[in-house]
Biopython code that builds the backbone (N, CA, C, O; Angstrom):
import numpy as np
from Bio.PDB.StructureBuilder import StructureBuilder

atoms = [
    (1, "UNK", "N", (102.008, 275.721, 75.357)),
    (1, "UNK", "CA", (101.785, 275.976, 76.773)),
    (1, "UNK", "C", (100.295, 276.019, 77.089)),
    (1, "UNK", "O", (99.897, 275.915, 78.249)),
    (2, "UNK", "N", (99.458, 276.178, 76.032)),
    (2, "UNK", "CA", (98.059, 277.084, 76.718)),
    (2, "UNK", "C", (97.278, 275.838, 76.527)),
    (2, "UNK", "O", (96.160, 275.644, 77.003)),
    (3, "UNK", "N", (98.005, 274.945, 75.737)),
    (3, "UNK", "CA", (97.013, 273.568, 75.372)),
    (3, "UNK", "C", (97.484, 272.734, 76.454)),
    (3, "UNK", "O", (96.621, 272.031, 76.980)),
    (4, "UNK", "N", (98.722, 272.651, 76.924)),
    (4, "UNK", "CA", (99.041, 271.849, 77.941)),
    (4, "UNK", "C", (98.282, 272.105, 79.233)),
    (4, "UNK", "O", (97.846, 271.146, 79.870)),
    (5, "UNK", "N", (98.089, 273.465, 79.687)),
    (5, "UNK", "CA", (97.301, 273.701, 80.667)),
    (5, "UNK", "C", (95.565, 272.937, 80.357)),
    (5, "UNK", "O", (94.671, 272.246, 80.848)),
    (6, "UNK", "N", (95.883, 273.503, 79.485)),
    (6, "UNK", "CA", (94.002, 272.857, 78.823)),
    (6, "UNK", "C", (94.115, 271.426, 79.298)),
    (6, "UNK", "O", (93.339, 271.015, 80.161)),
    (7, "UNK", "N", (94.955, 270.724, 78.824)),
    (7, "UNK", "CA", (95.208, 269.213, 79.229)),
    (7, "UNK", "C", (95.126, 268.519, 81.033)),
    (7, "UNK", "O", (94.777, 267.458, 81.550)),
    (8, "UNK", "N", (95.689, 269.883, 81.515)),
    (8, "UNK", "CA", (96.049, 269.295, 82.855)),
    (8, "UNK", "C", (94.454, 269.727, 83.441)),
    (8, "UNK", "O", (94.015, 268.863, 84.199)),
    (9, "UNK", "N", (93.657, 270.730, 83.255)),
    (9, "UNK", "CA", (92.750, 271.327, 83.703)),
    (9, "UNK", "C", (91.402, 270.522, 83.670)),
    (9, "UNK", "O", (90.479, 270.704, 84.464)),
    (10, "UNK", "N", (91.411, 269.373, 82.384)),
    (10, "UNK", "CA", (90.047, 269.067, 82.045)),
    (10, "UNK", "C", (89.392, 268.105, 82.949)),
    (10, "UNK", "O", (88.306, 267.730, 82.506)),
    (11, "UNK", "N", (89.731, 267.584, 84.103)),
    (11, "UNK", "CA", (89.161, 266.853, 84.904)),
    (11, "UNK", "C", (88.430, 267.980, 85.714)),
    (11, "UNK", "O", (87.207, 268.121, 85.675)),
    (12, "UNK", "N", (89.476, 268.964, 86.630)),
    (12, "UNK", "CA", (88.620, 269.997, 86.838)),
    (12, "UNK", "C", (87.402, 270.633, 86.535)),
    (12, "UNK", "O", (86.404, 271.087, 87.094)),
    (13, "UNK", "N", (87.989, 270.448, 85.209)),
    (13, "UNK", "CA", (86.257, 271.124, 84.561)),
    (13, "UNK", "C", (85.045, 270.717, 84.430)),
    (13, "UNK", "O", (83.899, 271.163, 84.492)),
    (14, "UNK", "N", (85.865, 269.274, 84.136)),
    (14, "UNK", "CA", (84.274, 268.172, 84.024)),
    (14, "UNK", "C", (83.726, 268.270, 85.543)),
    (14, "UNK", "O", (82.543, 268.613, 85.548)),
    (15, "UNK", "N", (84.272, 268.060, 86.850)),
    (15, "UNK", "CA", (83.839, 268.172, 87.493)),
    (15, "UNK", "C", (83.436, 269.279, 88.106)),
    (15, "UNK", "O", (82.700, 269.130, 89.081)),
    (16, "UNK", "N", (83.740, 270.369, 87.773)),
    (16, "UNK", "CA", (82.395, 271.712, 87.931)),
    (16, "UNK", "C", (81.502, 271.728, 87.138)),
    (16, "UNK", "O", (80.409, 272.220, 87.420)),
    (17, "UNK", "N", (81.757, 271.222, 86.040)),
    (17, "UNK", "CA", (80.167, 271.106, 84.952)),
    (17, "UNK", "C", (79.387, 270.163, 85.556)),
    (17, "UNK", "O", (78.251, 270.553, 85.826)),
    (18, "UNK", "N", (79.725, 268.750, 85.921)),
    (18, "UNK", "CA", (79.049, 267.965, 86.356)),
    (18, "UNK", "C", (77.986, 268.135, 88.304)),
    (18, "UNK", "O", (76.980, 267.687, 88.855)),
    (19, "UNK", "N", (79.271, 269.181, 88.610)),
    (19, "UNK", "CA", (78.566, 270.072, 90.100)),
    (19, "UNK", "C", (77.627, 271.051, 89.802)),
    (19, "UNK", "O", (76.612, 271.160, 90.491)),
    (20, "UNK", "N", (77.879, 271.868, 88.729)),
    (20, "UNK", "CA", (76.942, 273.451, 88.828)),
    (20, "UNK", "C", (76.401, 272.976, 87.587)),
    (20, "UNK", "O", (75.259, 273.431, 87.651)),
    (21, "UNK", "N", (76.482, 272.326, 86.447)),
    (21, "UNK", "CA", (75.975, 272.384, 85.218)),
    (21, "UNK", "C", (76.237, 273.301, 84.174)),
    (21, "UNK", "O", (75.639, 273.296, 83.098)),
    (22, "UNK", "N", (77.167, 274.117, 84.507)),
    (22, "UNK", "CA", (77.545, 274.692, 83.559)),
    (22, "UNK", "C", (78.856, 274.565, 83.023)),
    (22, "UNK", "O", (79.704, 273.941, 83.661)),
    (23, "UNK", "N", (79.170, 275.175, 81.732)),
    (23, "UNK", "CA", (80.257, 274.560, 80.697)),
    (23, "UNK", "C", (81.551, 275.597, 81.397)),
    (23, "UNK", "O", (81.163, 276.339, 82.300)),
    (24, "UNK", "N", (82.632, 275.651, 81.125)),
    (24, "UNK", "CA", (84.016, 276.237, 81.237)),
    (24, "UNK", "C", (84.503, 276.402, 80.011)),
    (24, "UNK", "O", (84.545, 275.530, 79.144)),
    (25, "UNK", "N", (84.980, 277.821, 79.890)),
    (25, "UNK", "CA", (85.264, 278.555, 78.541)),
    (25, "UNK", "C", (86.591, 279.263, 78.722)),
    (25, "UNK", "O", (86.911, 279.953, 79.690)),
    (26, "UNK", "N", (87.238, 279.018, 77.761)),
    (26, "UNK", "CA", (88.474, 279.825, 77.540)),
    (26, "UNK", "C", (88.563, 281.094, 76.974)),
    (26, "UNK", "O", (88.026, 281.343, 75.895)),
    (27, "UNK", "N", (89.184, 281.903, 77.597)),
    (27, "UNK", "CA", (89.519, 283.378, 76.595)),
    (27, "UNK", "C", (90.742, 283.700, 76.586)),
    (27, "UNK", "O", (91.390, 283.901, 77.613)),
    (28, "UNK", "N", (91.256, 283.797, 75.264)),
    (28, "UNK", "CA", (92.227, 284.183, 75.004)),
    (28, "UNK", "C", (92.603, 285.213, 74.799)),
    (28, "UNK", "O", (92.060, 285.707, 73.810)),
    (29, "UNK", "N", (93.666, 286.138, 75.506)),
    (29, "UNK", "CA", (93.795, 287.534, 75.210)),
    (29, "UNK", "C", (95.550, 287.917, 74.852)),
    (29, "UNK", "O", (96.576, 287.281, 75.090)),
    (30, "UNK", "N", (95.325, 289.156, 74.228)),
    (30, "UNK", "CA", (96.731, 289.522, 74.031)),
    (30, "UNK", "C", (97.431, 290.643, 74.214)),
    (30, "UNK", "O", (97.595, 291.192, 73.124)),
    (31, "UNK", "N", (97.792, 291.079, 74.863)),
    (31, "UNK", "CA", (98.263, 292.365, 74.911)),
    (31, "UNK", "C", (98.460, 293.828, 73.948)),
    (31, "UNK", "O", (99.403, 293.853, 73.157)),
    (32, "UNK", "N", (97.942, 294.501, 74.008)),
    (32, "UNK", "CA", (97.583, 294.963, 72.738)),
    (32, "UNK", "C", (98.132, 297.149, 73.175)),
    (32, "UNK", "O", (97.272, 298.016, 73.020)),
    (33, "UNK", "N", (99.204, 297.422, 73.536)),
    (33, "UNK", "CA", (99.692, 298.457, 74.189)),
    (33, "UNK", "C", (99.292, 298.019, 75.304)),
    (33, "UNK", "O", (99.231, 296.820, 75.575)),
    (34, "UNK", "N", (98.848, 299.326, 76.382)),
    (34, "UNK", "CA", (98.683, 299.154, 77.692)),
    (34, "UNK", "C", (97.348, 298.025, 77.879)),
    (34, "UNK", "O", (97.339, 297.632, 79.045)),
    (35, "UNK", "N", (96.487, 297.546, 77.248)),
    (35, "UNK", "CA", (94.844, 296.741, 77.160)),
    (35, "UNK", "C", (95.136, 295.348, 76.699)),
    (35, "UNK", "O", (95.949, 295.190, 75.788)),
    (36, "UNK", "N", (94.534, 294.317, 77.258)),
    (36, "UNK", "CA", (94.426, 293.151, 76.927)),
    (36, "UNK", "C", (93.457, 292.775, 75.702)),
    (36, "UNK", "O", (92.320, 293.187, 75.475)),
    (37, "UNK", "N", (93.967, 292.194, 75.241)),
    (37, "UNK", "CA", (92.028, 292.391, 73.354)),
    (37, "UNK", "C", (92.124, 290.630, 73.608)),
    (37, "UNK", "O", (93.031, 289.802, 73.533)),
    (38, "UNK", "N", (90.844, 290.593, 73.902)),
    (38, "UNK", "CA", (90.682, 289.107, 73.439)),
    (38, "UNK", "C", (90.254, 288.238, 72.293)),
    (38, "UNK", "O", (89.077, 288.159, 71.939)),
    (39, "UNK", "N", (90.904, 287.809, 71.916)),
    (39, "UNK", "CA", (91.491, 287.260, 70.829)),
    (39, "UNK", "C", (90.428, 286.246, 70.205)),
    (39, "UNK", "O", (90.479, 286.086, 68.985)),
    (40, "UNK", "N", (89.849, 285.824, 70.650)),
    (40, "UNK", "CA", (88.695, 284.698, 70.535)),
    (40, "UNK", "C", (87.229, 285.126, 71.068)),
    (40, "UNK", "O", (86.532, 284.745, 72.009)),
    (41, "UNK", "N", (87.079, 286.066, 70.067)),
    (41, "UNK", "CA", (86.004, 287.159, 70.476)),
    (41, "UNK", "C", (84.831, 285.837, 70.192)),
    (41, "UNK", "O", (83.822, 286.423, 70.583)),
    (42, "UNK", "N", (84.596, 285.167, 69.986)),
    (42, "UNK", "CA", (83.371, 283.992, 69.030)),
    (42, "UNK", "C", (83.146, 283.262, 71.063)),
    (42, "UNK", "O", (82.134, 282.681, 71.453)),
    (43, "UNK", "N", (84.069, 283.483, 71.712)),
    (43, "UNK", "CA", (83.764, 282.735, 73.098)),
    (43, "UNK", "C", (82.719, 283.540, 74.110)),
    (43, "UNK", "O", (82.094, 283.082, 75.066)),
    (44, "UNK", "N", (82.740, 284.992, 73.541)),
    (44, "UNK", "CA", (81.959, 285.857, 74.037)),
    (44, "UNK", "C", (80.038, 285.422, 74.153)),
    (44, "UNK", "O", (79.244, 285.432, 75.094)),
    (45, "UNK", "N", (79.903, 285.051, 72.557)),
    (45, "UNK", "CA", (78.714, 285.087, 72.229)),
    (45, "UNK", "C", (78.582, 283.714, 73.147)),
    (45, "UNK", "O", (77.921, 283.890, 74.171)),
    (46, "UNK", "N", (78.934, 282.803, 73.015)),
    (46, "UNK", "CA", (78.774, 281.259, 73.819)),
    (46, "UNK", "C", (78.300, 281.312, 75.115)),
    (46, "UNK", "O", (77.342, 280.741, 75.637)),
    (47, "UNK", "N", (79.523, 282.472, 75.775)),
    (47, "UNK", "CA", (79.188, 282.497, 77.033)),
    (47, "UNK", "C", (77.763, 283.080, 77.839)),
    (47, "UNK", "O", (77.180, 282.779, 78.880)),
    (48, "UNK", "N", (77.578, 283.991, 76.847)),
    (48, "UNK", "CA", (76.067, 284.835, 76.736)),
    (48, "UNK", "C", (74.804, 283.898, 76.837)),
    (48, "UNK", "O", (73.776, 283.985, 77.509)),
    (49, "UNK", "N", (75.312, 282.856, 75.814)),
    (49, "UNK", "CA", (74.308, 282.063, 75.335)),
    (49, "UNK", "C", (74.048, 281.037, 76.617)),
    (49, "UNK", "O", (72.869, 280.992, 76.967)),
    (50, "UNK", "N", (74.807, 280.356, 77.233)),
    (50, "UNK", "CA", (75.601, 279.257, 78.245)),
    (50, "UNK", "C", (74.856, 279.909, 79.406)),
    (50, "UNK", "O", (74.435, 279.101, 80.235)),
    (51, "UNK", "N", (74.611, 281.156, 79.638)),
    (51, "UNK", "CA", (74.425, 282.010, 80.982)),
    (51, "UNK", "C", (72.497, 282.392, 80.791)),
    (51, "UNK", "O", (71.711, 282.605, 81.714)),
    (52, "UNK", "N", (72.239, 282.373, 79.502)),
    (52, "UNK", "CA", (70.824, 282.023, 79.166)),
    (52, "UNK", "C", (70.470, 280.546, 79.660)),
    (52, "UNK", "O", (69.665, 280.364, 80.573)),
    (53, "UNK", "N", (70.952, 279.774, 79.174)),
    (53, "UNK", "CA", (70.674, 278.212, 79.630)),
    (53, "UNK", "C", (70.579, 278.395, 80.523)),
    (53, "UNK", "O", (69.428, 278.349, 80.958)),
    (54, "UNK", "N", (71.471, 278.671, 81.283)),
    (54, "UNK", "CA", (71.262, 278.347, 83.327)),
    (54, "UNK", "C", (70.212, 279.068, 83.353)),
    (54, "UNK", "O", (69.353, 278.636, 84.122)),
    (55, "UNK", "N", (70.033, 279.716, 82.975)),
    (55, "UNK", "CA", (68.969, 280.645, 83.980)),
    (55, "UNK", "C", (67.620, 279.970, 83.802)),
    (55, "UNK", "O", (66.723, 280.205, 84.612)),
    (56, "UNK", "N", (67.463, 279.279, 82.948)),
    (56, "UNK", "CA", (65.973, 278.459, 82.540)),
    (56, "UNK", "C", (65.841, 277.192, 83.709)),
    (56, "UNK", "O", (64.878, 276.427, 83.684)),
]
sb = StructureBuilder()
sb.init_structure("model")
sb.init_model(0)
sb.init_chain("A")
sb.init_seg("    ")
for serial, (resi, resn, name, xyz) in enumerate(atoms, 1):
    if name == "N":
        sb.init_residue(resn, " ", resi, " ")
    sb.init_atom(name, np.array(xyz, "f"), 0.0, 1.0, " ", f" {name:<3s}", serial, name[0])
structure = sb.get_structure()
């Protein structure tokens, strides 16, 4: 399911990267008791990094 969305989404994306210049990132989370934990903690640091770029 989550790759199929990925599939239908990627024109979208290219074309906000190609409008604002910046990339589109996935996070994956999971329910974890009452809190969501995201699962693909490694997308965190990217995004940090991605949000440095723009700003230059």
């Amino acid at each position: 399911q989550i790759f199929k969305e990925k599939g239908l989404q990627q024109e979208t994306h290219e074309k906000f990267t190609k409008e604002y210049g910046g990339k589109v990132f996935y996070i994956y989370s999971s329910k974890s008791g009452d809190k969501k934990v995201i699962m693909n903690k490694e997308v965190i640091g990217e995004i940090l990094q991605e949000i440095e770029n723009l700003k230059r």
